[in-house]
N, C-alpha and C positions, 0 to 999 in steps of 0.2 A: 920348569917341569913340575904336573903337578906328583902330590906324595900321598899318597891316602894312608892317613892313621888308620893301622891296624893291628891292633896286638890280640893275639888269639887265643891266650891266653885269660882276657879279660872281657874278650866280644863273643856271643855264641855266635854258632852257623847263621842262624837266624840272619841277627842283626849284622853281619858281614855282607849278605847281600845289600842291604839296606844303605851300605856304605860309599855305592856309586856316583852319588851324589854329592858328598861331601870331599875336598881337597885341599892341602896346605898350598898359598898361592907362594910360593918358595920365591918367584923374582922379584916378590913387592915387599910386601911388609910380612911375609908369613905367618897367614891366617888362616883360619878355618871358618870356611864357607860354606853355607845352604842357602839355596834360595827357596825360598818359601812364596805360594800364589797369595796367601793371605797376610804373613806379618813380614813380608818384604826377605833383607839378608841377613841369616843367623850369623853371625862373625865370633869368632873367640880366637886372639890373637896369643904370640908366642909367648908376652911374660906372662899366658895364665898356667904357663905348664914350666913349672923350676926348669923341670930335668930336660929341657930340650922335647922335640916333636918325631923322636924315632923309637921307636925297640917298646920296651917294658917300661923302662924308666919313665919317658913320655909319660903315659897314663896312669903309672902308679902313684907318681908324684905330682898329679894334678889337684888344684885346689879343690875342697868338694862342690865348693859352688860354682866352678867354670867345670867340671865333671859332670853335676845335674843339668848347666846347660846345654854340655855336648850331648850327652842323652834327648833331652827335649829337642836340642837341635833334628837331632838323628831321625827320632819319629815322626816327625811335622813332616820330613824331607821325605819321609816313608809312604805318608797316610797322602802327599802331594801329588802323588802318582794315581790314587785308586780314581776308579768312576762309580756312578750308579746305574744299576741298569734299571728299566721302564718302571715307572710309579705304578702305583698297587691300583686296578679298577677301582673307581667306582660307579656303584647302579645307578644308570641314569644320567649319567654325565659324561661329558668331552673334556679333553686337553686341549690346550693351544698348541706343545709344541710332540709329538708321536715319534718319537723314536726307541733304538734298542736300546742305545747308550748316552748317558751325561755325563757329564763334567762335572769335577767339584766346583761347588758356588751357582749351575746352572738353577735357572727360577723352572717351576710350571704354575700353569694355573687350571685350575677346573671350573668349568662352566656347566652347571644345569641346562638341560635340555629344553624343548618347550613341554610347559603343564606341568612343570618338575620345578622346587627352591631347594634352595640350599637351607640347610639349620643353622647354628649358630659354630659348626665346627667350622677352621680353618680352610680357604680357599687356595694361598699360594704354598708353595713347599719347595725348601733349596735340595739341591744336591749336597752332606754334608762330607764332610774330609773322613769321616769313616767308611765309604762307601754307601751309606744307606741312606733314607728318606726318612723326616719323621715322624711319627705315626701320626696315621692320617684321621682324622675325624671329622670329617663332612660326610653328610648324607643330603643324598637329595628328596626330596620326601614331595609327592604330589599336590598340588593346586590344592585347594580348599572352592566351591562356592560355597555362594550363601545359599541357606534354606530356601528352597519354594516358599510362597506364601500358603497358609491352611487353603484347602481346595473346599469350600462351602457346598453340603451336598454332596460329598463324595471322600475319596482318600488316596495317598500316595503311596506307592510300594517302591520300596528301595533299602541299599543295604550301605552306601556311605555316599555325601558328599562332596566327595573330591575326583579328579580330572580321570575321565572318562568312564565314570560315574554316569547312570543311565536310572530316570526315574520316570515309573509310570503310574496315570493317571487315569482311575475311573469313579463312577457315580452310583451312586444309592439308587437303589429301586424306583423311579418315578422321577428322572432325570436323565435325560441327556446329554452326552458330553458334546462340547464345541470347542472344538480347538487340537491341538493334536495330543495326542495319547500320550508321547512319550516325551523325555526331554535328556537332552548331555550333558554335562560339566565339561566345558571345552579347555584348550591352553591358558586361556587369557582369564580363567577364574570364573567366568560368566554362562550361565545354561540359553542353550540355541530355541530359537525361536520365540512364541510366546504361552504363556502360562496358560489353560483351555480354563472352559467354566462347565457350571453342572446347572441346565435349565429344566425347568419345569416341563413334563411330556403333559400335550394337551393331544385332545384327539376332537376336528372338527364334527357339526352335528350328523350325523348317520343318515343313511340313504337305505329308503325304502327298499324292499326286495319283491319281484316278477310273480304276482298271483299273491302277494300275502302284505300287511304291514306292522307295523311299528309300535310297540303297546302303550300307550304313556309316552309317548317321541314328545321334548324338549327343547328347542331351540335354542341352542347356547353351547359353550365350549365345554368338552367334556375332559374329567384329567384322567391321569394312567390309574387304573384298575375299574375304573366304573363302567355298569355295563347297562342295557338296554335289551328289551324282549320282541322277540318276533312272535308273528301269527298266521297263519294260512287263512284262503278264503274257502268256504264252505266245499265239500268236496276234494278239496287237495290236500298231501297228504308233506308234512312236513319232513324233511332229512338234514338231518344235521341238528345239530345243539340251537334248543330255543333262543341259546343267550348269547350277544357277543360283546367283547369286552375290550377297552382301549388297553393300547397296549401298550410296553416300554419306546416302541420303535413310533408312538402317535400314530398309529395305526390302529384301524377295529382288526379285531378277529374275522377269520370266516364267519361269514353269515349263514344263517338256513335255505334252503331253498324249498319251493311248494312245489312239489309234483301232480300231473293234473292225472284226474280220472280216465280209465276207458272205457269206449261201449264197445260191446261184442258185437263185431260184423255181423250177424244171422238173423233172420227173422224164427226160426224156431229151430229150438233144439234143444235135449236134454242133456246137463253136464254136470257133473259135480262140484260143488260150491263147499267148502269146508265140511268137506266127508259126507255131503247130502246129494240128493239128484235134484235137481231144479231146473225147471223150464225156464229158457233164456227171456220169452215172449212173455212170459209174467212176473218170474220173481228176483231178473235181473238184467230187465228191461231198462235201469239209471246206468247201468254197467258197475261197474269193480274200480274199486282204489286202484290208488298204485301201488304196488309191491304185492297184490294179490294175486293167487290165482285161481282157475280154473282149469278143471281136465274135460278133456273131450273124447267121447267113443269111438273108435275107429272099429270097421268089420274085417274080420281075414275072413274070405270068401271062401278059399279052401279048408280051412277046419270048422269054419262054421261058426266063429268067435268072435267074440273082440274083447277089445283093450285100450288102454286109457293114453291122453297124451296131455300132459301138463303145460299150460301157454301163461305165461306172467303179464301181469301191465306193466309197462314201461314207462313212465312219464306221458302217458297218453297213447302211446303206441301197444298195439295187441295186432298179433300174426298169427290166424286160423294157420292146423298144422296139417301137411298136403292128404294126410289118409283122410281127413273131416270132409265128409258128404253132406251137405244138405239136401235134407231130402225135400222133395215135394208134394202136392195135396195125394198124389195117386198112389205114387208108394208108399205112403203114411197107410195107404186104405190094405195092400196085398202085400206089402213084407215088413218087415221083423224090426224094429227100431233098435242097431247095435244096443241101444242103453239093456236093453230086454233080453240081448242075448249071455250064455252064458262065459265066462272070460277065459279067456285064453290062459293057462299055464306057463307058456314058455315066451310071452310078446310083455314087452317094458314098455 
């Protein structure tokens, strides 16, 4: 039969419960037993208590040092029973084993993730007989690459070199980049793809332009900003910027183009030329730039007027406007040449 030493007197509540575990094995040798997972069977047998193993006497008259081992005994047999429950996170890292609850003595281990190391804190962690874990000091701390090489002609913009870590790459004015812009800091420590370069922009020799050419044109390769002059031929009228210029992308700039003269459909007629009258049959007989114009007299038959109708050249094109009559040699002799009449008031 077992007997559980208890005097209540001498044990709090506490430690009372605590005491389930411990028994005198009264049919053997009558001893006092704990089993412990860690230092095996606490034993403290019957001559270490004079006064016998019942009542007060028992444990008043227990030696002090088989008394501090029944204590030590008692706690171990206490602390036997706790668990731990789930180890503390850490960022970035796995467990091997995921549950709510362990065992005392149970191992874990943490494992960094990929693109993640561990520092120099502790990777395995027992369960200890206090119920707790102990304090954990791993961190997993990102990859590292190495530096890009200096990008020659150009520059990198970024803000760290470690895992997924993103650096990009451009070039100085009068260079090109080849290769690709950007680059990662991947898992494995290494940045994806390959490193670009910054080439020289050249811009092939220039091509002539439709009615006009080339001032001083050069034969040879031209580099980014230099530029080259255009010119019209006699008569045409230039649009756009004299000058074009290689560009970042090795490309010219827009070129100019020559717009050609017009002649005025009529063999006579008087219109005005930059706030003048002039006869078309003498004094604008070459005809008119481009981007000029002329107005032309129209007659309102009913008020007995006329009035002006402005016609531009267009790169060579010029449209009489439908009121414009040409007249001919007979009416020139018995009516009124609109130019002569007086203007209408109220006609645009």
């Amino acid at each position: 039969m077992k007997h559980v030493m208890v005097a209540s007197d001498f044990i709090s509540s506490d430690t009372r419960k605590l005491l389930s575990s411990v028994y005198w094995d009264g049919n053997k040798h009558k001893e006092l037993i704990c089993n412990h997972p860690f230092v095996g069977a606490l034993v403290l047998r019957e001559e270490h208590w004079p006064g016998g193993h019942s009542g007060r006497r028992g444990l008043a008259g227990m030696h002090p040092l088989a008394l501090l081992g029944c204590l030590v005994a008692l706690s171990h047999c206490a602390l036997a029973s706790k668990v731990c429950p789930r180890p503390p996170e850490v960022l970035f890292a796995t467990i091997n084993v995921d549950k709510k609850v362990y065992e005392v003595g149970e191992e874990v281990e943490y494992t960094c993730r990929p693109g993640f190391m561990p520092n120099s804190g502790q990777r395995k962690y027992t369960c200890l007989p206090t119920g707790k874990w102990a304090f954990n000091t791993l961190l997993c701390l990102p990859k590292r690459c190495p530096p890009p090489p200096p990008l020659k002609n150009g520059k990198m913009d970024f803000e760290e070199f470690q895992y997924q870590s993103t650096v990009t790459f451009s070039c100085d004015p009068g260079y090109n980049l080849v290769g690709s812009r950007t680059s990662q800091c991947m898992a494995d420590g290494k940045w994806t793809g390959t490193f670009p370069q910054c080439q020289l922009v050249t811009c092939p020799t220039p091509i002539g332009i439709e009615n006009g050419f080339i001032e001083f044109a050069v034969r040879r390769t031209y580099h980014y900003n230099e530029s080259v002059s255009f010119g019209c031929q006699p008569g045409y009228v230039m649009e756009g910027s004299k000058h074009s210029r290689c560009e970042n992308t090795g490309n010219w700039s827009t070129k100019p183009a020559c717009r050609a003269p017009c002649k005025i459909p009529v063999k006579k007629a008087v219109v005005l030329y930059n706030g003048e009258k002039k006869r078309v049959q003498n004094d604008l007989k070459d005809g008119i730039l481009h981007g000029e114009t002329v107005s032309f007299f129209c007659k309102n038959k009913e008020k007995s007027c006329a009035y002006t109708v402005d016609v531009a050249c267009v790169d060579g094109n010029f449209t009489l406007p439908a009121c414009f009559k040409e007249r001919g040699f007979f009416s020139t002799l018995v009516k009124k040449d609109p130019s002569d009449m007086k203007a209408c008031e109220d006609e645009a």
